[in-house]
PDB file of N, CA, C and O in Angstrom:
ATOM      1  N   UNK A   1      21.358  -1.465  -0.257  1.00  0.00           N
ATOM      2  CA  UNK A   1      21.205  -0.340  -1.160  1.00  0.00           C
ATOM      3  C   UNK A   1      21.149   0.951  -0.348  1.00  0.00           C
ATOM      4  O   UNK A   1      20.493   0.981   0.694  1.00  0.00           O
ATOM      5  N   UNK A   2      21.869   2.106  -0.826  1.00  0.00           N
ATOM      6  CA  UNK A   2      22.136   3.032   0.078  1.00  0.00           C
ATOM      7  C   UNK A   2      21.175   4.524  -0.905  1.00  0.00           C
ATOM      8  O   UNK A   2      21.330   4.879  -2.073  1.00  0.00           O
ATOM      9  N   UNK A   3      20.331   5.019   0.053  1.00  0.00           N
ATOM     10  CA  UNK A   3      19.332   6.109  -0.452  1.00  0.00           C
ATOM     11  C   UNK A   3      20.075   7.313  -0.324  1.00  0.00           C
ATOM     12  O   UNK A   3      20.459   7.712   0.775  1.00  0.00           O
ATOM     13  N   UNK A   4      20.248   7.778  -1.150  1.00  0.00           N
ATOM     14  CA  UNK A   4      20.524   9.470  -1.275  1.00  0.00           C
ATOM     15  C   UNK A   4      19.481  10.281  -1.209  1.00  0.00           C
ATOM     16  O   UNK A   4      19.030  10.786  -2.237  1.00  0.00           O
ATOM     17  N   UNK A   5      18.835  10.576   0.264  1.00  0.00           N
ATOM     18  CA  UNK A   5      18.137  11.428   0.963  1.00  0.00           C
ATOM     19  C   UNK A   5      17.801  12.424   0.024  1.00  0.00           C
ATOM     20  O   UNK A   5      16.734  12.515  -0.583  1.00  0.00           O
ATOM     21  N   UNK A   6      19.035  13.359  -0.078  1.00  0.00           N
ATOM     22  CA  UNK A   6      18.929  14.803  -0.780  1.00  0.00           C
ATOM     23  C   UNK A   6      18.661  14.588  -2.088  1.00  0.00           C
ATOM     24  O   UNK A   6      18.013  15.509  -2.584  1.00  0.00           O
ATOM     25  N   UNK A   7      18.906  13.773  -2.767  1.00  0.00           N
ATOM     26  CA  UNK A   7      18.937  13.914  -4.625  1.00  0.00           C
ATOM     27  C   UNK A   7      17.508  13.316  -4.406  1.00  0.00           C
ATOM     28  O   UNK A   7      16.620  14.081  -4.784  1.00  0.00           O
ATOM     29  N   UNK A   8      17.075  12.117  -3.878  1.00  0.00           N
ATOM     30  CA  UNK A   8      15.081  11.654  -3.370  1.00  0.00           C
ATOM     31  C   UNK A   8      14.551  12.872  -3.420  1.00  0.00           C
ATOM     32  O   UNK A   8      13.974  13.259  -4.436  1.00  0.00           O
ATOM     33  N   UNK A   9      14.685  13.675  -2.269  1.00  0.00           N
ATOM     34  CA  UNK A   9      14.419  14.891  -2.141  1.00  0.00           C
ATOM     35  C   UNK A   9      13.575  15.180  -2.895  1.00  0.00           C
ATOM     36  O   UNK A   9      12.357  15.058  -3.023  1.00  0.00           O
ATOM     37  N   UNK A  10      14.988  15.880  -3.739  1.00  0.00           N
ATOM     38  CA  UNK A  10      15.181  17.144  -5.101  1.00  0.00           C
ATOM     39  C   UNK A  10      14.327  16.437  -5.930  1.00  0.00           C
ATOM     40  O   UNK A  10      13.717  17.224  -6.654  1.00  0.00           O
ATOM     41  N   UNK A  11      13.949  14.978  -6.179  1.00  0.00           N
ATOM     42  CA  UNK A  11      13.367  14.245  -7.500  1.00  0.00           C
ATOM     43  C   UNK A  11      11.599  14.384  -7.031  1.00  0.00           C
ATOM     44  O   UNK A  11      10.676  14.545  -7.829  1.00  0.00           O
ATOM     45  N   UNK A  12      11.499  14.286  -5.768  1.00  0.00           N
ATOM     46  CA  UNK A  12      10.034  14.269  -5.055  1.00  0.00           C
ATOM     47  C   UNK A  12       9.381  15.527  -5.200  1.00  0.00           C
ATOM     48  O   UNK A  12       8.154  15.591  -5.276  1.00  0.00           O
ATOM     49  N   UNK A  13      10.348  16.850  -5.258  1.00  0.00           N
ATOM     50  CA  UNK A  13       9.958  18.071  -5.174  1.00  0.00           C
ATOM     51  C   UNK A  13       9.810  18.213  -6.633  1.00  0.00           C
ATOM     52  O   UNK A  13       8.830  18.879  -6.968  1.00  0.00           O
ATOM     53  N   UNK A  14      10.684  17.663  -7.758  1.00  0.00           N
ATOM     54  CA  UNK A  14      10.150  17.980  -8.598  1.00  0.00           C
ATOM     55  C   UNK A  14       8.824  17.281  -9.609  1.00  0.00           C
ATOM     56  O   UNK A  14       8.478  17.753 -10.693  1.00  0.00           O
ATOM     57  N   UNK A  15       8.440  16.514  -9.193  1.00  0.00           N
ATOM     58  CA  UNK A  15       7.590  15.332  -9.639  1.00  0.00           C
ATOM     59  C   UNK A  15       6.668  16.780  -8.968  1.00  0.00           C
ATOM     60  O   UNK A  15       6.280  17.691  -9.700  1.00  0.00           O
ATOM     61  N   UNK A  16       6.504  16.757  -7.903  1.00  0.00           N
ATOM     62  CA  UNK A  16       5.128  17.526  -7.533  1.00  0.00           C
ATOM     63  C   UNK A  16       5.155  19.066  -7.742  1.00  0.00           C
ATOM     64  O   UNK A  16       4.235  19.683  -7.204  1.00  0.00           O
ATOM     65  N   UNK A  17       6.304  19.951  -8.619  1.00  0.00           N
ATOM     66  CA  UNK A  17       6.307  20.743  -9.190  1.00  0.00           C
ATOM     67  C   UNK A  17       5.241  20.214 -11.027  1.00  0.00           C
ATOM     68  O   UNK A  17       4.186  20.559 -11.559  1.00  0.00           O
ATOM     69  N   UNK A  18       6.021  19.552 -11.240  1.00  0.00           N
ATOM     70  CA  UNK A  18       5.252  18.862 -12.421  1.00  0.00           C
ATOM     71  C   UNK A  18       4.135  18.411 -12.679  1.00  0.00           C
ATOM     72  O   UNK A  18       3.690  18.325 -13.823  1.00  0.00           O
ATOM     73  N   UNK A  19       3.446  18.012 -11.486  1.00  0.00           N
ATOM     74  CA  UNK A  19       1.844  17.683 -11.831  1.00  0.00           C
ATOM     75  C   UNK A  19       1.055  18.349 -10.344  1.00  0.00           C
ATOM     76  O   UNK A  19       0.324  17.838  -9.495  1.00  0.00           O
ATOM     77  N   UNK A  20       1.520  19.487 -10.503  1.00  0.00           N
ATOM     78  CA  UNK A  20       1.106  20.782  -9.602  1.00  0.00           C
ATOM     79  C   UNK A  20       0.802  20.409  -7.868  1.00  0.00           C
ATOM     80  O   UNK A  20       0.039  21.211  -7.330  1.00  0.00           O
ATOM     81  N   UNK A  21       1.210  19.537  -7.183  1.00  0.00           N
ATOM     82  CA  UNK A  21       1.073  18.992  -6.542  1.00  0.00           C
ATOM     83  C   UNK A  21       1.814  19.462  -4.772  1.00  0.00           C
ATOM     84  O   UNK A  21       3.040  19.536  -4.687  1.00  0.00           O
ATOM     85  N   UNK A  22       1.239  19.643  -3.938  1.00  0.00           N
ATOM     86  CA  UNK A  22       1.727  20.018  -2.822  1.00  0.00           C
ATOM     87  C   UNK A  22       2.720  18.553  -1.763  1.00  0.00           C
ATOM     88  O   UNK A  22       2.436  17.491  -1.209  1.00  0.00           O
ATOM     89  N   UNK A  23       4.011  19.463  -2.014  1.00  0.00           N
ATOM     90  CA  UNK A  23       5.063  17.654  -1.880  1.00  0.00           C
ATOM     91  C   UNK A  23       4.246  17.537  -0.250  1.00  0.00           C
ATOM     92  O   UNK A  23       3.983  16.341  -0.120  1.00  0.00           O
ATOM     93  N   UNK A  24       3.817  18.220   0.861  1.00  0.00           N
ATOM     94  CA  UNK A  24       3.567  18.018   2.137  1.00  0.00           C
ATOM     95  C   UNK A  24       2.189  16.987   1.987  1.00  0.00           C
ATOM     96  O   UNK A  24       1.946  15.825   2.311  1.00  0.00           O
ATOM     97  N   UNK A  25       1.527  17.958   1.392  1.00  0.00           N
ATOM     98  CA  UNK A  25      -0.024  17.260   1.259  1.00  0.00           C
ATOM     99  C   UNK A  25      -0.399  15.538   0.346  1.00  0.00           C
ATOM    100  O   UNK A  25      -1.212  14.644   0.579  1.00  0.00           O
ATOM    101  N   UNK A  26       0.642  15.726  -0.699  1.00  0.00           N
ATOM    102  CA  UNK A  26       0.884  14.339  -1.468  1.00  0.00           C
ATOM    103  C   UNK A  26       1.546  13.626  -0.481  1.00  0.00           C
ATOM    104  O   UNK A  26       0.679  12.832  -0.116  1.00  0.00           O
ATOM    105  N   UNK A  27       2.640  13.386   0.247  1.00  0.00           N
ATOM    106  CA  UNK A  27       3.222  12.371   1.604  1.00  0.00           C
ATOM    107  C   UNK A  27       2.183  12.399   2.318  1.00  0.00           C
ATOM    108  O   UNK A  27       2.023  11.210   2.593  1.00  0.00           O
ATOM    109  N   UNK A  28       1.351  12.981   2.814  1.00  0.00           N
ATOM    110  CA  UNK A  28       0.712  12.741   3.951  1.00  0.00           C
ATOM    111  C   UNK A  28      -0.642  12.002   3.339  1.00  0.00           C
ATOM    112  O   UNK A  28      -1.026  10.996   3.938  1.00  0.00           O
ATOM    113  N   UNK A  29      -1.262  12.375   2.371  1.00  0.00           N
ATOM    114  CA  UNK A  29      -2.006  11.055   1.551  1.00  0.00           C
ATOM    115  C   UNK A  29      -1.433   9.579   0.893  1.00  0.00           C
ATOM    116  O   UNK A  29      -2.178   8.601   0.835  1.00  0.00           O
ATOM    117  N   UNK A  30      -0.135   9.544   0.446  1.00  0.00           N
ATOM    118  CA  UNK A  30       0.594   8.486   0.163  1.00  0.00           C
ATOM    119  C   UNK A  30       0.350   7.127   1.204  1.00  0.00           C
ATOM    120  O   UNK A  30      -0.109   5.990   1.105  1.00  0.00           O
ATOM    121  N   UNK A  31       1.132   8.245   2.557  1.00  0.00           N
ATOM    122  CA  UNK A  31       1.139   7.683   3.940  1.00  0.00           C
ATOM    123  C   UNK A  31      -0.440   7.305   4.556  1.00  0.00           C
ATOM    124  O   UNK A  31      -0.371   6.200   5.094  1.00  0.00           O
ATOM    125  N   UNK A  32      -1.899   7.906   4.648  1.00  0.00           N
ATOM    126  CA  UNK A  32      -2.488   7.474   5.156  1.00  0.00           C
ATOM    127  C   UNK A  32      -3.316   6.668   3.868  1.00  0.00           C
ATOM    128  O   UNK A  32      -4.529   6.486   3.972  1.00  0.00           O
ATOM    129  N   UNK A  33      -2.824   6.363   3.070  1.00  0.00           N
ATOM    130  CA  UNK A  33      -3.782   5.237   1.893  1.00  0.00           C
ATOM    131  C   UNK A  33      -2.895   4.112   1.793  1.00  0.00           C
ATOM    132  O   UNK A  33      -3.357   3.054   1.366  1.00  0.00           O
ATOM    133  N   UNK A  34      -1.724   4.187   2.116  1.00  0.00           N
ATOM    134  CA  UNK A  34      -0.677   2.920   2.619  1.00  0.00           C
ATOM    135  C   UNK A  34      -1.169   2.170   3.633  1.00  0.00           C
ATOM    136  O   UNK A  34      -0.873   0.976   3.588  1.00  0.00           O
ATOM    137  N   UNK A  35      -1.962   2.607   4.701  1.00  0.00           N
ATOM    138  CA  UNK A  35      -2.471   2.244   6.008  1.00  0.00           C
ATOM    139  C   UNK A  35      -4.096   2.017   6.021  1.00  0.00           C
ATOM    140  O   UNK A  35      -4.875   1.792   6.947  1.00  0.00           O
ATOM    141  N   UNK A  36      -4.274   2.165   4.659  1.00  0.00           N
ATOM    142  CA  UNK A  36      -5.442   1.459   4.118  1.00  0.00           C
ATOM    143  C   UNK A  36      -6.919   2.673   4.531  1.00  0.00           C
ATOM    144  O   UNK A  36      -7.933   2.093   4.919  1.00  0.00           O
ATOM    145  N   UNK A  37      -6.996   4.152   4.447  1.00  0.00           N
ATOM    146  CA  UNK A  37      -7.949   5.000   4.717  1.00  0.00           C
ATOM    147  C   UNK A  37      -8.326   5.143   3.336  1.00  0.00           C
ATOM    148  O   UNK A  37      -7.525   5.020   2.410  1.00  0.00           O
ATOM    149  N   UNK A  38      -9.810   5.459   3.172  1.00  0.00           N
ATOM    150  CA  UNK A  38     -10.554   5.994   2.083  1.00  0.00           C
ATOM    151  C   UNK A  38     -10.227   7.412   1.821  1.00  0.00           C
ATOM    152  O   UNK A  38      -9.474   8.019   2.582  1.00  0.00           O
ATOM    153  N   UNK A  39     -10.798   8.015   0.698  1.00  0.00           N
ATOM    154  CA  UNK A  39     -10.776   9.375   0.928  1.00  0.00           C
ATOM    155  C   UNK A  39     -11.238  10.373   1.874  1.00  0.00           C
ATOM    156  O   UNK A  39     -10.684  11.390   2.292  1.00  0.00           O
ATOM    157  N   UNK A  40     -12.457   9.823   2.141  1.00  0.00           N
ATOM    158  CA  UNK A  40     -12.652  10.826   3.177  1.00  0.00           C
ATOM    159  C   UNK A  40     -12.481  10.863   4.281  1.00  0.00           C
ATOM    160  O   UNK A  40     -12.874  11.793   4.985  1.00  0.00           O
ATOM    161  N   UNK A  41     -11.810   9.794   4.728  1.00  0.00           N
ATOM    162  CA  UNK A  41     -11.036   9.632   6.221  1.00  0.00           C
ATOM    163  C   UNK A  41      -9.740  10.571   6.172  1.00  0.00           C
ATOM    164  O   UNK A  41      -9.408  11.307   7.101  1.00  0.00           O
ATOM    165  N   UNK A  42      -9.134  10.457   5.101  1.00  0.00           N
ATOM    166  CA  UNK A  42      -7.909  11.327   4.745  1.00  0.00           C
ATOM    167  C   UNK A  42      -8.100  12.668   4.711  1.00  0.00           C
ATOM    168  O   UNK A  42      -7.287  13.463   5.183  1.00  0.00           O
ATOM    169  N   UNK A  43      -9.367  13.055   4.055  1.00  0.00           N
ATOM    170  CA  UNK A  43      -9.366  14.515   3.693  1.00  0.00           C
ATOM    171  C   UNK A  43      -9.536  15.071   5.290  1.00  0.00           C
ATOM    172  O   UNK A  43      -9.055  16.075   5.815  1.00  0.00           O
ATOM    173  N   UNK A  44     -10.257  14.203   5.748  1.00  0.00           N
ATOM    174  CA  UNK A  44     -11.108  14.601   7.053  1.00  0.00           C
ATOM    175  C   UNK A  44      -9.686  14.640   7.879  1.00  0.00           C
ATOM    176  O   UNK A  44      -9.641  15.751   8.406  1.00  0.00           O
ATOM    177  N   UNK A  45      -8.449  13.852   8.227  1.00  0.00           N
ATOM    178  CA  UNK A  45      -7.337  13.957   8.880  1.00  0.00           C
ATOM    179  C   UNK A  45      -6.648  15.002   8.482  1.00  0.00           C
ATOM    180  O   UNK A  45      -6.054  15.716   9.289  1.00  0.00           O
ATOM    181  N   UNK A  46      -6.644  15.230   7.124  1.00  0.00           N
ATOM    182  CA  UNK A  46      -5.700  16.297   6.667  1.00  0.00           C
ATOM    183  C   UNK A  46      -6.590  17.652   6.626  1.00  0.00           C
ATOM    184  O   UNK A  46      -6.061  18.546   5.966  1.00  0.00           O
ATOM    185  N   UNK A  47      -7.866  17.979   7.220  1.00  0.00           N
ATOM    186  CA  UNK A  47      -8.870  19.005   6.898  1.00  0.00           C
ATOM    187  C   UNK A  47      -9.214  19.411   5.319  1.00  0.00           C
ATOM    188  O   UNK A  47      -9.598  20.531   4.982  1.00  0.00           O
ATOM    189  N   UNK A  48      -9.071  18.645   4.703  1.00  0.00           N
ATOM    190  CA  UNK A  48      -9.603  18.958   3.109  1.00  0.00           C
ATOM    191  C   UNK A  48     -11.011  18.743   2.960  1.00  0.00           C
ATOM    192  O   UNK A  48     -11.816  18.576   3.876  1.00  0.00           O
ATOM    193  N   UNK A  49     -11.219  18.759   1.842  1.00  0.00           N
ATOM    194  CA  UNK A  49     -11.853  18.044   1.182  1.00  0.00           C
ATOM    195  C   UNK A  49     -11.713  16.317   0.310  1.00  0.00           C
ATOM    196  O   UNK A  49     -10.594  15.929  -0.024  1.00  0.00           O
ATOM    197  N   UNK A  50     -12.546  15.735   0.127  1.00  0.00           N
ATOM    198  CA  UNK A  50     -12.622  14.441  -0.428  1.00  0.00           C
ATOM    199  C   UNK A  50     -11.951  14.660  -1.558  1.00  0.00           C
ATOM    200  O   UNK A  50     -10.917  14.083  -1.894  1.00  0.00           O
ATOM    201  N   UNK A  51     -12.662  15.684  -2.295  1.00  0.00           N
ATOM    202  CA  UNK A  51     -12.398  15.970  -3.625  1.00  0.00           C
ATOM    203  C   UNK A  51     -10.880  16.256  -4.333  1.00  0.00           C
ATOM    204  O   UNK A  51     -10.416  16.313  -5.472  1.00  0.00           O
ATOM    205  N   UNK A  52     -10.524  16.364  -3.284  1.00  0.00           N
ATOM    206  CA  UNK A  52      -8.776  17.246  -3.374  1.00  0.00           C
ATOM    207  C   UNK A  52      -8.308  16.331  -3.133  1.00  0.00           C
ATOM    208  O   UNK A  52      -7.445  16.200  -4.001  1.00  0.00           O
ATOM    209  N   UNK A  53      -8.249  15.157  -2.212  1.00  0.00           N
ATOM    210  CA  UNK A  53      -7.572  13.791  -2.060  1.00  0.00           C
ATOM    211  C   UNK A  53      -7.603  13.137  -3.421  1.00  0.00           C
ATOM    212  O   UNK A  53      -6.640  12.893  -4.148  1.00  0.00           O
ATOM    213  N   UNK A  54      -9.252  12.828  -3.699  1.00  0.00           N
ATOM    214  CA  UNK A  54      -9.503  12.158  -5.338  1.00  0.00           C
ATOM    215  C   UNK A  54      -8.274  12.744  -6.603  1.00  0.00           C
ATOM    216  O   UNK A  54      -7.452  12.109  -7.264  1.00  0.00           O
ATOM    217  N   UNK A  55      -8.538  13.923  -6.566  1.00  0.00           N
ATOM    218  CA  UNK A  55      -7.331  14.379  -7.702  1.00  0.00           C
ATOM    219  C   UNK A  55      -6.201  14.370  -7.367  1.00  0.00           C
ATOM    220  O   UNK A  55      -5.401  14.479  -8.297  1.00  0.00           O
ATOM    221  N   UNK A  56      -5.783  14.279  -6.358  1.00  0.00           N
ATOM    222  CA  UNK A  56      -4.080  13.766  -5.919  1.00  0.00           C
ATOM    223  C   UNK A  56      -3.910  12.160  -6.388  1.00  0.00           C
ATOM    224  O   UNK A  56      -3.084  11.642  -7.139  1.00  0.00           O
ATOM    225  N   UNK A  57      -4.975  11.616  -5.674  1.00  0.00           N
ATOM    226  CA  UNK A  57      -4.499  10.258  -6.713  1.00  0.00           C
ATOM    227  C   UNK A  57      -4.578  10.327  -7.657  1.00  0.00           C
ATOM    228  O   UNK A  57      -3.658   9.935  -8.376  1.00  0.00           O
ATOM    229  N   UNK A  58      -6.144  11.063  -8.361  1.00  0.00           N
ATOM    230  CA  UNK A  58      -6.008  10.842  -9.822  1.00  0.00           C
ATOM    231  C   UNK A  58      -4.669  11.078 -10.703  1.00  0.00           C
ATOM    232  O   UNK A  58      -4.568  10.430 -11.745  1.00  0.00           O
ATOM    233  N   UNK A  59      -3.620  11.991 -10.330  1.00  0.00           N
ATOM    234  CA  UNK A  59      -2.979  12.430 -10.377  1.00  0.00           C
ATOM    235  C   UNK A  59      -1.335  11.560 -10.633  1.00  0.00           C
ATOM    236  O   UNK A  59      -0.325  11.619 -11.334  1.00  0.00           O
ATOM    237  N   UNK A  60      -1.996  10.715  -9.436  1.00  0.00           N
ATOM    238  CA  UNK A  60      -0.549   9.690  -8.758  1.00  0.00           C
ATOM    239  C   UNK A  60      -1.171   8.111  -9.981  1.00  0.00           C
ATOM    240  O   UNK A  60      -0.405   7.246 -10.406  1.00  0.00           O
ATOM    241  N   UNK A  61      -2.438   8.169 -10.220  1.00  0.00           N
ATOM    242  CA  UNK A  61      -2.851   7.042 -11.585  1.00  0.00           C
ATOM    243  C   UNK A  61      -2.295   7.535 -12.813  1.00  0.00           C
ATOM    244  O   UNK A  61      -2.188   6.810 -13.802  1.00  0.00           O
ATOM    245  N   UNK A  62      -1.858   8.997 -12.789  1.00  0.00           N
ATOM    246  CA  UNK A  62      -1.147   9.458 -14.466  1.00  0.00           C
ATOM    247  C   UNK A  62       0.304   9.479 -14.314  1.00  0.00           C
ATOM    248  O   UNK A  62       0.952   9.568 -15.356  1.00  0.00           O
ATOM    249  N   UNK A  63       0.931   9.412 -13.206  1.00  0.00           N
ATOM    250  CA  UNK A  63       1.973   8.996 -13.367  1.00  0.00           C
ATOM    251  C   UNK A  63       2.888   7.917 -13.929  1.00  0.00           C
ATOM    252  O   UNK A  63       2.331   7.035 -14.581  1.00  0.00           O
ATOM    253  N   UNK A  64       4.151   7.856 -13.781  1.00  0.00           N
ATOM    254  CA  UNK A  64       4.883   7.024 -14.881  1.00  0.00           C
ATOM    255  C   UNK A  64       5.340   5.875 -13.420  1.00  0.00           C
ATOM    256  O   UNK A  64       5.439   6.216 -12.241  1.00  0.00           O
ATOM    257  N   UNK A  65       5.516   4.713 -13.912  1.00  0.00           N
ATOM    258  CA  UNK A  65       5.688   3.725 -13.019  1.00  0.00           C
ATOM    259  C   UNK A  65       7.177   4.316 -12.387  1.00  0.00           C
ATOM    260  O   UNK A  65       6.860   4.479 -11.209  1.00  0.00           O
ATOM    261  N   UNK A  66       8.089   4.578 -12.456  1.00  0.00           N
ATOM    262  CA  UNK A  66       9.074   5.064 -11.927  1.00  0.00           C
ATOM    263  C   UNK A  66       8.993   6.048 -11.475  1.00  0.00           C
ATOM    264  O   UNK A  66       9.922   6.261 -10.696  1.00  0.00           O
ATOM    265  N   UNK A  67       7.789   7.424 -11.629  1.00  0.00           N
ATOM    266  CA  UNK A  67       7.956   8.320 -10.872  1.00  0.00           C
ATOM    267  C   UNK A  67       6.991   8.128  -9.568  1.00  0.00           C
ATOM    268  O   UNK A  67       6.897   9.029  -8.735  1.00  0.00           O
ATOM    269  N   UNK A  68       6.243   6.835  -9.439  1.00  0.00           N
ATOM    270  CA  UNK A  68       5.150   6.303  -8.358  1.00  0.00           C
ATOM    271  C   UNK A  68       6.166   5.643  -7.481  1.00  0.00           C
ATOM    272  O   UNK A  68       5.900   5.555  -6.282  1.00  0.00           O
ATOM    273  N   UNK A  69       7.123   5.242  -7.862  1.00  0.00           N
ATOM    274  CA  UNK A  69       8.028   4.539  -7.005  1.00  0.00           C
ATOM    275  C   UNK A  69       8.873   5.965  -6.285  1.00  0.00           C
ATOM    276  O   UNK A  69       8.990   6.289  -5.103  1.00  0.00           O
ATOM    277  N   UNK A  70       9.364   6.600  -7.517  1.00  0.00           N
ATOM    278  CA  UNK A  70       9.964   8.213  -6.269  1.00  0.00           C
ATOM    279  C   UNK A  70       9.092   8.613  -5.162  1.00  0.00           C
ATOM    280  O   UNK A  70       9.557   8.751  -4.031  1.00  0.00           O
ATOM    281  N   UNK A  71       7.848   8.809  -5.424  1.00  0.00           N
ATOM    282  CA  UNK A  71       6.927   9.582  -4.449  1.00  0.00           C
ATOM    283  C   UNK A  71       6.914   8.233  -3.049  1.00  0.00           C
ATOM    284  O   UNK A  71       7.038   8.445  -1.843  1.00  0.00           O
ATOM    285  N   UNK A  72       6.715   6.836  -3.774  1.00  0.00           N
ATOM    286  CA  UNK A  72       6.426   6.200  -2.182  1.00  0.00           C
ATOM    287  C   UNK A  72       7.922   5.891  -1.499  1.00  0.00           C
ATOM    288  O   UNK A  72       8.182   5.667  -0.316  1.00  0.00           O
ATOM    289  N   UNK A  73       8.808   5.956  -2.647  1.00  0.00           N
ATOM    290  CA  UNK A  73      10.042   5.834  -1.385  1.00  0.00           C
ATOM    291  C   UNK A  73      10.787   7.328  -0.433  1.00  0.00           C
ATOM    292  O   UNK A  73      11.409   7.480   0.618  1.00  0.00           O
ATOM    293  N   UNK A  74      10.312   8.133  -1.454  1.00  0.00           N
ATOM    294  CA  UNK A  74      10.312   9.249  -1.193  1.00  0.00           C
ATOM    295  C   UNK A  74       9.545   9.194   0.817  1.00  0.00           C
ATOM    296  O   UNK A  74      10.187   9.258   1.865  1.00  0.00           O
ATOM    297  N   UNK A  75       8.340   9.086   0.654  1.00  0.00           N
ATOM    298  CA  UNK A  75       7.456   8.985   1.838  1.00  0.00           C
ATOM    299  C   UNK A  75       7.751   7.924   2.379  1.00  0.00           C
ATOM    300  O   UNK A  75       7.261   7.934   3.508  1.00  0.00           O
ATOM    301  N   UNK A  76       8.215   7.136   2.213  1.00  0.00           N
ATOM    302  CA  UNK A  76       9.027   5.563   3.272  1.00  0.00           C
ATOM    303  C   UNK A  76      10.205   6.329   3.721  1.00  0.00           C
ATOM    304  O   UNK A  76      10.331   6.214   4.940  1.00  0.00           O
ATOM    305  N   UNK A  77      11.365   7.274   3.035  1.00  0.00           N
ATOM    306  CA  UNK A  77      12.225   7.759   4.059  1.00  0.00           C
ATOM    307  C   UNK A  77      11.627   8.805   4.683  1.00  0.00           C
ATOM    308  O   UNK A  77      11.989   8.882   5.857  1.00  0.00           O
ATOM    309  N   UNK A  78      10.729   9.771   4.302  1.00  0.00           N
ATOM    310  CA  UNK A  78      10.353  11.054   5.115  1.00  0.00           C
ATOM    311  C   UNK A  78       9.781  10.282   6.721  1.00  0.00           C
ATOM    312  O   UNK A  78      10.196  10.628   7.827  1.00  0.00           O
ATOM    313  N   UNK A  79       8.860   9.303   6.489  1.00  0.00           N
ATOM    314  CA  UNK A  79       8.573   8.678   7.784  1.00  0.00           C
ATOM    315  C   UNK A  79       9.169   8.086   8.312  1.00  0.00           C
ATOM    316  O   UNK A  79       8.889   7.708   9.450  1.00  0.00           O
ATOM    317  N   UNK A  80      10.303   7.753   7.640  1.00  0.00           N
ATOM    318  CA  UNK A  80      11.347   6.912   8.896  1.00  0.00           C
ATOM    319  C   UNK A  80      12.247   7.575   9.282  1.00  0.00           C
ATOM    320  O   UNK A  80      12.905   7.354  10.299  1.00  0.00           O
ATOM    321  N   UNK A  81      12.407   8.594   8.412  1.00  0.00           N
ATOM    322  CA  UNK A  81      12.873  10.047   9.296  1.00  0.00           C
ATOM    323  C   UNK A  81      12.458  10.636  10.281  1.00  0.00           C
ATOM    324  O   UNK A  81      13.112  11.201  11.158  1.00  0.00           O
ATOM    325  N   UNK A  82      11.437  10.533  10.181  1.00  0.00           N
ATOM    326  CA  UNK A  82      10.589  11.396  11.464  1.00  0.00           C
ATOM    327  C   UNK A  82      10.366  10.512  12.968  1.00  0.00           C
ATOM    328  O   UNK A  82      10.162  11.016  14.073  1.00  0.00           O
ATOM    329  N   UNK A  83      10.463   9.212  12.669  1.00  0.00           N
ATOM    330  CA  UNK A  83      10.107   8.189  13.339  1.00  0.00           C
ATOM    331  C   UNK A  83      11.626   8.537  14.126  1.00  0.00           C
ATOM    332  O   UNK A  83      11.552   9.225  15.144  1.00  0.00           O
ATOM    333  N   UNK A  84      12.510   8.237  13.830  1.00  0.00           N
ATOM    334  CA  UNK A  84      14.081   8.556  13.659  1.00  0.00           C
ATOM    335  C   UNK A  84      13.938   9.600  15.165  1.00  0.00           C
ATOM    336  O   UNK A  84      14.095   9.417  16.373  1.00  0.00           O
ATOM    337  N   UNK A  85      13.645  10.470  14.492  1.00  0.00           N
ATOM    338  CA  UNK A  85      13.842  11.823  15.147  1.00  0.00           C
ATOM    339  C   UNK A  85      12.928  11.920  16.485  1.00  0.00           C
ATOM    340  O   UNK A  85      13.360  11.999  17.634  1.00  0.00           O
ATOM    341  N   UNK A  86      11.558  11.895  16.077  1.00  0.00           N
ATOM    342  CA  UNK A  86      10.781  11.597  17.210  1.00  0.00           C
ATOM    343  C   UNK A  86      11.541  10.725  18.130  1.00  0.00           C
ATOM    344  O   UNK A  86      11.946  11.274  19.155  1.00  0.00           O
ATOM    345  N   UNK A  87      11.881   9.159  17.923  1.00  0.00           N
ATOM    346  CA  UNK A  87      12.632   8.612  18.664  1.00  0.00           C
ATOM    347  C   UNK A  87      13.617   8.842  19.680  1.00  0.00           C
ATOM    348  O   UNK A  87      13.783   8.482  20.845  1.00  0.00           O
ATOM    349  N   UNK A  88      14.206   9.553  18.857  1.00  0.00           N
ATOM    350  CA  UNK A  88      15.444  10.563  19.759  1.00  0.00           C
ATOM    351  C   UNK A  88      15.172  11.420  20.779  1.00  0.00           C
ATOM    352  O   UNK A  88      15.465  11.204  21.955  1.00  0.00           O
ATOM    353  N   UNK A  89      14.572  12.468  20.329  1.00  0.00           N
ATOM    354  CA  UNK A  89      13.960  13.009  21.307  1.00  0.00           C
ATOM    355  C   UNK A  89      13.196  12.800  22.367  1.00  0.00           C
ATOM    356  O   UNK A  89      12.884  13.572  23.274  1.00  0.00           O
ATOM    357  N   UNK A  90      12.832  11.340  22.120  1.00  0.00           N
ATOM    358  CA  UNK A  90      11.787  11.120  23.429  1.00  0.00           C
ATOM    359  C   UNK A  90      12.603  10.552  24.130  1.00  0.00           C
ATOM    360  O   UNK A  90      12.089  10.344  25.229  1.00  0.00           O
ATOM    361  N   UNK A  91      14.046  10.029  24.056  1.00  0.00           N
ATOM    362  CA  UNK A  91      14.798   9.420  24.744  1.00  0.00           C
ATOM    363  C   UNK A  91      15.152  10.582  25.843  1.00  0.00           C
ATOM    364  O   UNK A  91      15.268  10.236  27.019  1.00  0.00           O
ATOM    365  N   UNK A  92      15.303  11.790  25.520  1.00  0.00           N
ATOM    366  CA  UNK A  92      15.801  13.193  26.445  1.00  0.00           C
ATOM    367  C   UNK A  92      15.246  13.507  27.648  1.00  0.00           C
ATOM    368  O   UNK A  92      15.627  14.503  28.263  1.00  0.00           O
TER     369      UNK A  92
END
């Protein structure tokens, strides 16, 4: 199955236009509650608050089963993008 990066994108940006949501700050909680952190390990990595993590999920619990699947594949290519890239570069 072949991912269209850019249209993921465009669908990730708008999901977190829609339930007011910061697309940087939602991947980077996706990503460290995938890897099994509480909230306040997260807030504490990302410098937040607990409280601001809690309503991002609460947030990601009102979603529609198909738009929970955009956001984590969404964040499965952003990190294997980066992984990607990092990679590369360290080869230099």
């Amino acid at each position: 199955m072949m991912v269209n990066e850019e249209y993921l994108n465009q669908k990730y940006v708008e999901l977190c236009r829609r339930y007011s949501l910061n697309p940087s700050m939602l991947r980077d909680i996706v990503y460290y509650r995938s890897l099994g952190y509480n909230n306040e390990v997260i807030a504490k990595k990302l410098g937040t608050t607990r409280q601001t993590v809690h309503n991002y999920t609460n947030k990601i619990q009102l979603m529609e089963r198909n738009e929970v699947a955009t956001i984590i594949l969404a964040t499965i290519v952003g990190i294997a993008g980066l992984s990607l890239i990092i990679s590369l570069l360290s080869k230099k």
